[in-house]
C-alpha positions in Angstrom: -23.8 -19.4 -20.2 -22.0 -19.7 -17.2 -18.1 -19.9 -17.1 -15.9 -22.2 -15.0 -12.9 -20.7 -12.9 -10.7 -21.6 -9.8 -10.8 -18.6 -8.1 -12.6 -15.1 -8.7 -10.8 -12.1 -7.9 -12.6 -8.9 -7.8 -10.6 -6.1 -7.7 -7.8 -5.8 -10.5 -5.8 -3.2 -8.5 -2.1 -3.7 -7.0 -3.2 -6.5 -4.5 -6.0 -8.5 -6.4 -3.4 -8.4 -9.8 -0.6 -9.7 -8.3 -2.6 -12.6 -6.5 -4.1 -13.4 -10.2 -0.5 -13.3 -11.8 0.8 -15.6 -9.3 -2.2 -18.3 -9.6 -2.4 -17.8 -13.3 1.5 -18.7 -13.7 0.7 -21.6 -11.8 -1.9 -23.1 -13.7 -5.1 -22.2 -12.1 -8.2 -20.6 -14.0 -9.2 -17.4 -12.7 -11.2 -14.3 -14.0 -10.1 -10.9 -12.6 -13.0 -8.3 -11.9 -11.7 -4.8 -12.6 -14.3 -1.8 -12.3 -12.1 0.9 -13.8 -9.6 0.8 -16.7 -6.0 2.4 -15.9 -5.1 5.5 -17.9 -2.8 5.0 -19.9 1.3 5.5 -19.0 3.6 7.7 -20.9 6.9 8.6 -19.9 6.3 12.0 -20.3 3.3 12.4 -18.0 3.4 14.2 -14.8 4.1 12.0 -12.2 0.5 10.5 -10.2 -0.5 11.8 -6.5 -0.5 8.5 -5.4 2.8 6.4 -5.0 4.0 3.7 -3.1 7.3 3.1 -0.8 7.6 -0.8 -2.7 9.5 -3.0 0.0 12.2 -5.5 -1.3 10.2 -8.1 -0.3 7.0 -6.5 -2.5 9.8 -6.0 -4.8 10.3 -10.2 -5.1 6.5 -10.5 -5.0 5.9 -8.4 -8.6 9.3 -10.4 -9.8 7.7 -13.4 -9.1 4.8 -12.4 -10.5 6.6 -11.3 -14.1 5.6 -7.5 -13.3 8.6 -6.1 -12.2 10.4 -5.8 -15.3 7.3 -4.0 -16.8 7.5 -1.3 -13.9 11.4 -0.9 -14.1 10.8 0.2 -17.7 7.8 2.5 -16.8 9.0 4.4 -13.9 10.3 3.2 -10.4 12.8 5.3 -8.4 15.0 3.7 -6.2 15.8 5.7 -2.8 18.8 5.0 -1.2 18.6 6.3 2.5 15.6 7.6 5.2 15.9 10.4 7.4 13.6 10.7 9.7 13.7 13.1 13.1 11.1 15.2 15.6 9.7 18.3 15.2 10.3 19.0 18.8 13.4 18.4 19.8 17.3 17.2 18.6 16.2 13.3 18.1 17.1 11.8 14.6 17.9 8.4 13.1 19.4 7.7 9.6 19.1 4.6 7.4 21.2 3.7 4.7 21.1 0.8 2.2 24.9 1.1 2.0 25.7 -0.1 5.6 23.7 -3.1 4.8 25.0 -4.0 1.8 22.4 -3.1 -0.1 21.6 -1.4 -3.3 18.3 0.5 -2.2 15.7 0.9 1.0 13.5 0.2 -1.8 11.8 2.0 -4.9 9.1 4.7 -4.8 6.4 3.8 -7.5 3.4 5.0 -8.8 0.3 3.0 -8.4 -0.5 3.2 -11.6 2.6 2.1 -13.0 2.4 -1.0 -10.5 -1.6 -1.9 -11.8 -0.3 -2.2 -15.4 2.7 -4.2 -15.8 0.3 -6.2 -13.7 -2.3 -6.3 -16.3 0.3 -6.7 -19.2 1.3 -10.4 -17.4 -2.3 -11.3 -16.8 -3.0 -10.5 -20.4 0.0 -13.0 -21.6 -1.1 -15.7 -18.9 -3.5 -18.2 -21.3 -5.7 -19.0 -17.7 -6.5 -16.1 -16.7 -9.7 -13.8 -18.0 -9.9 -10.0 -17.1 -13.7 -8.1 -17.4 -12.8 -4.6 -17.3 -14.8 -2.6 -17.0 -16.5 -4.9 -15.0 -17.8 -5.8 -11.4 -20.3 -7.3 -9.2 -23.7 -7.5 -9.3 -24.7 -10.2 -7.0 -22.9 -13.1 -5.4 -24.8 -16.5 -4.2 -22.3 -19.1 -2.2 -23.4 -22.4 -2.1 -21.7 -25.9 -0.4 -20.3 -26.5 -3.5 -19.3 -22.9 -5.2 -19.6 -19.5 -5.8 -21.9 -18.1 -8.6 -20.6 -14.4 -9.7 -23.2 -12.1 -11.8 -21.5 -9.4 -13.0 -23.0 -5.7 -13.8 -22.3 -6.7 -17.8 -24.7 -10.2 -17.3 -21.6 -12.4 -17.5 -22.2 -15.1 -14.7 -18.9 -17.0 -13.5 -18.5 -19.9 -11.3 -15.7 -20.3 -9.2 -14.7 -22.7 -5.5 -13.2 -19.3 -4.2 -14.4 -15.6 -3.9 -11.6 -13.0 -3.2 -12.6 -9.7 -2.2 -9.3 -7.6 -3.5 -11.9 -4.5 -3.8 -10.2 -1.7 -1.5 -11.8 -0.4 1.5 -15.4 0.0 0.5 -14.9 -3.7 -0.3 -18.4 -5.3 -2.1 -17.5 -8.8 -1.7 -17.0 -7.9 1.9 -20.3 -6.3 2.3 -22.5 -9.3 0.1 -20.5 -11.8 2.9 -22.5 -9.7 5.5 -18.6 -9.7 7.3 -18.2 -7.0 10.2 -15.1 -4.3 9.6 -13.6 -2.6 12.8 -13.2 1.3 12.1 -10.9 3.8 13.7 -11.9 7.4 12.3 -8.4 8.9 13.2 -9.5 12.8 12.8 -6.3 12.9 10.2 -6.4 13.6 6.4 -3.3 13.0 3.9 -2.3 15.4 2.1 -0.5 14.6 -1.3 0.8 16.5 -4.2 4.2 16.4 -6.1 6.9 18.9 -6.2 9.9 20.4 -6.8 12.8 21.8 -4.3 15.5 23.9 -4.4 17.9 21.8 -2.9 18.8 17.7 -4.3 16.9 15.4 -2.4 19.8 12.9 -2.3 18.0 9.7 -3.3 16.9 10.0 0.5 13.4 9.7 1.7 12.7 12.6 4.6 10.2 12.3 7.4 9.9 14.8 10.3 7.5 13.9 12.9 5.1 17.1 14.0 2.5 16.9 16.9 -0.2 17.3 14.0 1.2 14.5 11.9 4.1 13.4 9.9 5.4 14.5 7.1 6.9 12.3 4.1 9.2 14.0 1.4 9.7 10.7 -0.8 12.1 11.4 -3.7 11.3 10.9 -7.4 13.7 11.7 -10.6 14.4 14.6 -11.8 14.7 16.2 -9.0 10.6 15.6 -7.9 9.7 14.8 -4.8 6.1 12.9 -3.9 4.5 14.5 -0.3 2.5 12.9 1.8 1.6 15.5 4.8 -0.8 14.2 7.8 -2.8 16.6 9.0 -5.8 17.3 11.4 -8.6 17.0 8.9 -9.4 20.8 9.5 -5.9 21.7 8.6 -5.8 19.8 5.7 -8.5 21.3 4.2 -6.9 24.5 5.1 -3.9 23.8 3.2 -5.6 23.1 0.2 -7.1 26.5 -0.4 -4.0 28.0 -0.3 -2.6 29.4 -3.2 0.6 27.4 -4.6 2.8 29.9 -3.1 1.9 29.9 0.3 1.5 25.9 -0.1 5.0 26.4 -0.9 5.8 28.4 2.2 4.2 26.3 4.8 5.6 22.9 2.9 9.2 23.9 3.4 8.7 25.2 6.6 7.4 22.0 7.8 10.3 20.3 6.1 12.6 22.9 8.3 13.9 23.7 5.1 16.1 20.5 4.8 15.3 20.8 0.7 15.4 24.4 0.6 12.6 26.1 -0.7 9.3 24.3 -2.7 10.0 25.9 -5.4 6.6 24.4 -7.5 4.1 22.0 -6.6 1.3 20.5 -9.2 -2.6 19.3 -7.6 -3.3 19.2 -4.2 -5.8 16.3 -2.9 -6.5 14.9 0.7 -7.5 11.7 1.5 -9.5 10.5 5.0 -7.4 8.4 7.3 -9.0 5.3 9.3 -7.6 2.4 10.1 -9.8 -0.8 9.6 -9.6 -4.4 10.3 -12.3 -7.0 9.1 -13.6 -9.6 11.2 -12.9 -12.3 10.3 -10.9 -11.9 6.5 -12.4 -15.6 5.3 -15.8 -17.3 5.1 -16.5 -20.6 3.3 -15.5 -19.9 -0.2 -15.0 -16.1 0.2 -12.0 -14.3 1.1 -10.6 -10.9 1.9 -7.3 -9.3 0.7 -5.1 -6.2 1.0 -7.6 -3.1 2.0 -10.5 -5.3 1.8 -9.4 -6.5 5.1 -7.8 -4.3 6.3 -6.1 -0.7 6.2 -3.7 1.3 8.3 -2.1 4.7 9.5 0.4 5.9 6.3 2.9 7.0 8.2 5.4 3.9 7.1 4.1 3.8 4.0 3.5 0.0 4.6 -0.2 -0.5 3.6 0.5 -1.8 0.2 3.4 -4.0 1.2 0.9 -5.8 3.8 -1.8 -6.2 1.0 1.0 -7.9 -1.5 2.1 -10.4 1.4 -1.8 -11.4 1.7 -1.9 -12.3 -1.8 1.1 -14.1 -1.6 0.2 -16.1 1.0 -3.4 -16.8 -0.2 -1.8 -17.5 -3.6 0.5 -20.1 -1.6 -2.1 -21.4 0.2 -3.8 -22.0 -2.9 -1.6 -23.3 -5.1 -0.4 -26.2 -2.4 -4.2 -27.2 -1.4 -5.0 -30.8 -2.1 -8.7 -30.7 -3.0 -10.9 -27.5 -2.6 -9.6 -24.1 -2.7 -12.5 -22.3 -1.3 -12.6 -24.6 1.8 -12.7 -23.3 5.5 -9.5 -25.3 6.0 -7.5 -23.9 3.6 -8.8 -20.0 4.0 -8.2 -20.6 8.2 -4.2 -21.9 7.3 -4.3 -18.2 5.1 -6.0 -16.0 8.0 -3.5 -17.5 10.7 -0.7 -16.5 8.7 -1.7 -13.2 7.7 -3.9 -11.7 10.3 -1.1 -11.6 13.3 0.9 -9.4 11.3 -1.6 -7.3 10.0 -2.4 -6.5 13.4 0.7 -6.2 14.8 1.6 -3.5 12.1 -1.7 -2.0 12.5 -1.5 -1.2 16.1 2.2 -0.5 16.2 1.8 2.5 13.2 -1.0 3.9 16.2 1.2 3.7 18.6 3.5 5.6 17.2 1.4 8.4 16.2 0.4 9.1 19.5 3.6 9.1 20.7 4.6 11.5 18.1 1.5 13.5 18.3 1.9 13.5 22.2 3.2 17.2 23.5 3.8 16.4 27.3 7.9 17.2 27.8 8.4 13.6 28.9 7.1 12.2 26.4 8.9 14.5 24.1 12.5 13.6 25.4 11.4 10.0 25.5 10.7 10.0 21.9 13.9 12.6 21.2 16.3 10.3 23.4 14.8 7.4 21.9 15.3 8.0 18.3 19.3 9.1 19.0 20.0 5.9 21.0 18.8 3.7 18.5 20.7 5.7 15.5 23.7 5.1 17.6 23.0 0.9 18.0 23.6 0.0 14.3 22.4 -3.5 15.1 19.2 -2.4 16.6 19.1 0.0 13.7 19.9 -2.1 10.8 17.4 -5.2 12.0 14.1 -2.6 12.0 15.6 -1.5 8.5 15.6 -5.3 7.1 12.3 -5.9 8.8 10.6 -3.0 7.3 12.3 -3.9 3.7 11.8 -7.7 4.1 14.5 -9.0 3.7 
């Protein structure tokens, strides 16, 4: 028997969730693909390797969505401040929510955390259907519809296809649509530790020729790393034992948190950046990682992904007739795809300046970084662009 939806989304993770809460609290039928079933949250387990910086505009996204509250009462840290400086010489530049009238920068969240109070709304919303664990078998697009067979034999019909699927996207590779790869030579290291010294609600980043490093602060006193490395020197790093780890991490910090004084698991993670081409076919369309992934070093790849799946959700939600049509997945692609790329490009640019050594690129960079702490306008409107708000 073949069921009827709106929209299928396959891909139950931070970006394909919240695009299902939004439709779903608008009325619209939709079935949620979701290969892999969260583990389970307790307040009491150790904190998960991978976090995200959530912007204040992500921030109104999961509110609109009804997730937010759900994450509050899980675990969400909000940071108050960013330092960031170079490696090689005196230039530094210092954000702080307070001098914009702000409560936070933002909160530091766990993926995890942010995937289910995202399945907790779709499971309240009467519209919407999740098959977990679930995912695609084959996909046949017609003039009329899409026709979803999924790996259990369900078989769902839908006027829209979104590929919400991550990097290795399926949906993207049935719709035979091209992905332009940048292998950057970089892995990301990430564990979670402990310091010696408070980190002060503030999230620290020192830019080092090899890569920057990102001390993003947690409660109780734990701190999430993310360290980009040459991929040799990653690997390197992760056959240390804990207390040289330790070492080397708070030497790379300059010692700004004192010593590490423990860390938990170590992983690394390849780093490319990726851009599909184009993000929408007739009836199909690309989302968040599926189309598209960037350097780390802002931490702003999730917040992109969320503003995709508000605007398809928008775009959606105000279409007179079909959903799935060309027209109506172009009006999402020209919103979304110019700052994708802009974002994209500009986190490359800046790691080569910062990975560049030459001296005048170093006191461009240094010289750079104090003028601008110094022009709180200049300052404060990259802060409210990076937050959204």
């Amino acid at each position: 028997m073949q069921v009827q939806y709106d929209v299928i989304i396959a891909g139950g993770g931070m970006v394909g969730a919240t695009l299902a809460c939004l439709l779903g609290q608008s009325g619209k039928r939709v079935a949620v693909l979701e290969a892999h079933q969260p583990a389970l949250f307790s307040p009491d387990d150790p904190y998960d390797l991978r976090v995200s910086a959530i912007s204040r505009a992500s921030q109104r996204a999961l509110l609109a969505a009804g997730a937010w509250e759900g994450i509050v009462a899980r675990r969400a840290f909000p940071y108050e401040a960013m330092q960031v400086w170079d490696a090689t010489g005196t230039g530094e530049i210092r954000f702080d929510a307070a001098d914009l009238g702000e409560p936070d920068l933002g909160h530091i969240v766990e993926n995890r955390v942010i995937q289910l109070a995202l399945l907790d709304t779709l499971q309240a919303l009467d519209g919407v259907d999740v098959f977990c664990p679930d995912k695609l078998a084959e996909v046949l697009v017609d003039a009329q519809q899409v026709t979803a067979t999924l790996h259990s034999g369900e078989v769902l019909q839908a006027k829209l296809l979104v590929g919400a699927d991550g990097a290795q996207s399926k949906v993207r590779q049935l719709a035979g649509i091209g992905m332009e790869t940048q292998d950057y030579g970089q892995k990301g290291l990430v564990c979670v530790v402990q310091t010696e010294l408070a980190h002060q609600f503030t999230a620290w980043q020192r830019f080092m020729p090899g890569g920057p490093l990102a001390f993003l602060p947690l409660a109780d006193g734990f701190c999430s790393i993310v360290w980009t490395l040459p991929a040799d020197r990653a690997d390197a790093m992760l056959r240390l034992s804990d207390g040289d780890f330790c070492r080397e991490l708070a030497q790379a910090l300059d010692f700004r948190l004192g010593d590490v004084t423990a860390v938990g698991e170590r992983a690394a993670f390849s780093l490319r950046g990726r851009h599909a081409e184009p993000y929408i076919q007739e009836r199909v369309a690309l989302a968040g990682d599926a189309a598209h992934t960037i350097h780390p070093l802002a931490g702003q790849g999730v917040n992109l992904g969320i503003k995709d799946a508000v605007e398809l959700a928008q775009q959606i939600c105000q279409a007179q007739g079909d959903v799935g049509s060309v027209k109506v997945l172009r009006a999402y692609e020209r919103a979304r795809r110019g700052d994708n790329v802009l974002t994209q490009k500009a986190m490359e640019g800046f790691r080569l300046l910062f990975g560049n050594t030459l001296t005048p690129w170093k006191i461009l960079r240094n010289s750079g970084l104090s003028i601008v702490n110094q022009m709180s306008f200049l300052k404060y409107e990259i802060a409210k662009r990076a937050m959204g708000i």
